[in-house]
C-alpha positions, -999 to +999 in steps of 0.1 A: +633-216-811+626-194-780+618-216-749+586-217-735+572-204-706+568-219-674+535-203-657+525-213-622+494-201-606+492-196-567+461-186-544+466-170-511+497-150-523+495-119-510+512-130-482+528-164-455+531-198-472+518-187-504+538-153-508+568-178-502+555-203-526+552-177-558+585-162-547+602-197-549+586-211-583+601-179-597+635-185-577+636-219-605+620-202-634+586-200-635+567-167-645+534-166-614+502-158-615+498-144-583+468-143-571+446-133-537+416-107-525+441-086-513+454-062-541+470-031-524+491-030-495+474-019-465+439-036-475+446-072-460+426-083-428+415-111-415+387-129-389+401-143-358+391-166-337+368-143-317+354-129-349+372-092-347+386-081-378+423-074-379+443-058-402+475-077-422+500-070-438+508-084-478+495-077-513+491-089-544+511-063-561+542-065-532+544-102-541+542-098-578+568-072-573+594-096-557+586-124-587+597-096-607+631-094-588+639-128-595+639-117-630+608-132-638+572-124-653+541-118-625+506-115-634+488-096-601+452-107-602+425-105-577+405-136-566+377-145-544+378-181-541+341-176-517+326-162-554+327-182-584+328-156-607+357-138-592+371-177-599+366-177-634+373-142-644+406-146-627+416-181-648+404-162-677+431-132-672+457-161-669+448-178-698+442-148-717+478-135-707+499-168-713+479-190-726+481-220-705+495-232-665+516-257-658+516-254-621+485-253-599+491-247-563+461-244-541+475-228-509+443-202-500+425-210-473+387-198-453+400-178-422+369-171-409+349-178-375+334-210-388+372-222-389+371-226-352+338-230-341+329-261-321+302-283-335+278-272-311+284-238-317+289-242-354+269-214-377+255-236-409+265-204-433+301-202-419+305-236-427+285-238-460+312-208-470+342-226-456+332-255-475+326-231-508+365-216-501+384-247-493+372-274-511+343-267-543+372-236-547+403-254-553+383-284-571+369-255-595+404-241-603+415-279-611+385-287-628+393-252-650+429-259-654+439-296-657+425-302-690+446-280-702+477-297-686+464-328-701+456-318-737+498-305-732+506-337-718+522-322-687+510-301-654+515-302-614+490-298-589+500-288-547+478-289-526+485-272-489+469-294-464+477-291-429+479-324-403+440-317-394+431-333-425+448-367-417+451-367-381+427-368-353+430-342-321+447-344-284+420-319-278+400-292-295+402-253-289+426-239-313+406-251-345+369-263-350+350-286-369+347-267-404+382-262-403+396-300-406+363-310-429+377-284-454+417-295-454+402-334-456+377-329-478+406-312-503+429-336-487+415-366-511+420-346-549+456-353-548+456-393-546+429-389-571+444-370-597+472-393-598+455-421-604+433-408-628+453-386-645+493-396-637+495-418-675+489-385-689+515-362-676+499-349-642+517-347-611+498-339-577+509-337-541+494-326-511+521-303-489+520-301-456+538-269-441+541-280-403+545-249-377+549-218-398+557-184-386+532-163-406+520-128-406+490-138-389+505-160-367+528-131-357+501-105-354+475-126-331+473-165-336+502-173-318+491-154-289+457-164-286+468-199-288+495-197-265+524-210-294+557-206-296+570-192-325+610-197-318+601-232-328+583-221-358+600-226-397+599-196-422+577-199-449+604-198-474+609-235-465+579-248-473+579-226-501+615-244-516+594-275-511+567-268-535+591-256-561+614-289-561+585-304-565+573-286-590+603-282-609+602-317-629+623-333-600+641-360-612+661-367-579+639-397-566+612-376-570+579-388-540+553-410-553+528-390-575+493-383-553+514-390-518+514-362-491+550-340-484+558-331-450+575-301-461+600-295-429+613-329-432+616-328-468+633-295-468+657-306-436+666-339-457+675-324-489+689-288-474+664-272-494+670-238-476+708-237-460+701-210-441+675-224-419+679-247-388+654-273-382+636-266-344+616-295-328+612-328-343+631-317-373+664-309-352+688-340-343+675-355-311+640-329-314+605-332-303+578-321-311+578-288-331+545-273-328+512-288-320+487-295-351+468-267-348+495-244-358+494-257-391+486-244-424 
């Protein structure tokens, strides 16, 4: 009997933590749905902090194209996670295609000018659609997708938070209001799910990526928040992360619905040889990055 597939879901793939992510799953065998607005290279942009729209590199397709060369399946689909149609048609390609998920991860996130705005300066419809993209999005895909992993009897779901959600601020300027409501409003499913939901096969985690060197970080983020990216990890490791967790660890696994701070798991378990912990993940470091480089 031919062995079943392993399918894996991912939003925000076209490129950073969740290009890494897909990449990784397939790395251990899954077949990944990779999903994202962006579709073509040379489409991708995003709104900064002053609200100018820049251009960024990634794809659906250049994604799905390096699945492939891990010598497994990829199913390229476009999804808006600000319109819920574009939501469910999406799921519905999936399932259509393979019939089923057993990996969730919930990695996209709302990059618009509500994402920094101060609560004085705060526009009700950026944050109505940052609400709409980071949490009632995600909670729709898990709401579409873990019955299924139920009525199987298995499924994972990995949510990337970022230390905004669980951590108050030094100071504000690098990241607004809207911005830490959606990562802790999302921030909650994880514990939830386990409880509910952990007799019956389903595994959830919230993953924390810490200081990541992103496209966007690269392009402008970085230097309109004055970081330093030499201290920054590659998204690979966070990436390794979320596939040892989701490949039915069984290595003194984290307790289901807990929160992965994915540098220090990846540094403790050499998860990605090649890379050498900067900051508070080096022996004798400090801090790596302040919180609101995170994911």
């Amino acid at each position: 009997m031919a062995e079943e597939r392993r399918v894996a879901l991912v939003t925000g793939a076209s490129r950073g933590v969740g290009r890494a992510i897909a990449i990784e799953l397939a790395k251990v065998g899954f077949d990944v749905a990779v999903t994202a607005r962006t579709i073509q290279e040379g489409s991708g942009f995003d709104v900064g902090h002053d609200g100018a729209v820049r251009s960024l590199p990634g794809s659906v397709e250049n994604t799905a194209d390096v699945v492939r060369e891990q010598g497994q399946e990829a199913l390229p689909v476009r999804m808006d996670l600000s319109d819920p149609l574009s939501i469910g048609l999406a799921v519905g390609e999936v399932l259509a295609k393979w019939g089923h998920v057993d990996v969730l991860v919930n990695n996209a996130i709302y990059t618009g000018k509500g994402a920094q705005a101060s609560v004085l300066e705060l526009d009700l419809a950026d944050l109505q659609e940052e609400i709409d993209i980071d949490i009632v999005a995600p909670l729709t895909l898990i709401k579409l997708l873990v019955p299924g992993m139920v009525k199987r009897g298995k499924g994972t779901v990995l949510n990337v938070t970022s230390g905004v959600a669980y951590t108050d601020p030094l100071d504000m300027g690098s990241y607004g209001i809207g911005y830490a409501v959606g990562k802790a409003g999302l921030f909650k499913a994880a514990g939830i799910l386990a409880v509910e939901l952990g007799d019956k096969g389903i595994t959830a985690y919230n993953v924390h990526p810490g200081f990541i060197a992103t496209e966007r970080m690269a392009l402008h983020t970085a230097e309109l928040e004055g970081l330093d990216l030499s201290y920054a990890a590659p998204p690979e490791v966070c990436g390794a992360v979320a596939a040892w967790l989701a490949n039915d660890p069984t290595d003194n696994p984290p307790r289901n619905g807990t929160n992965i701070e994915s540098q220090q798991f990846c540094a403790e378990r050499n998860l990605v040889p090649s890379w050498t912990p900067a900051g508070r993940y080096a022996a004798g470091g400090g801090r790596a990055g302040k919180v609101a480089a995170d994911s």
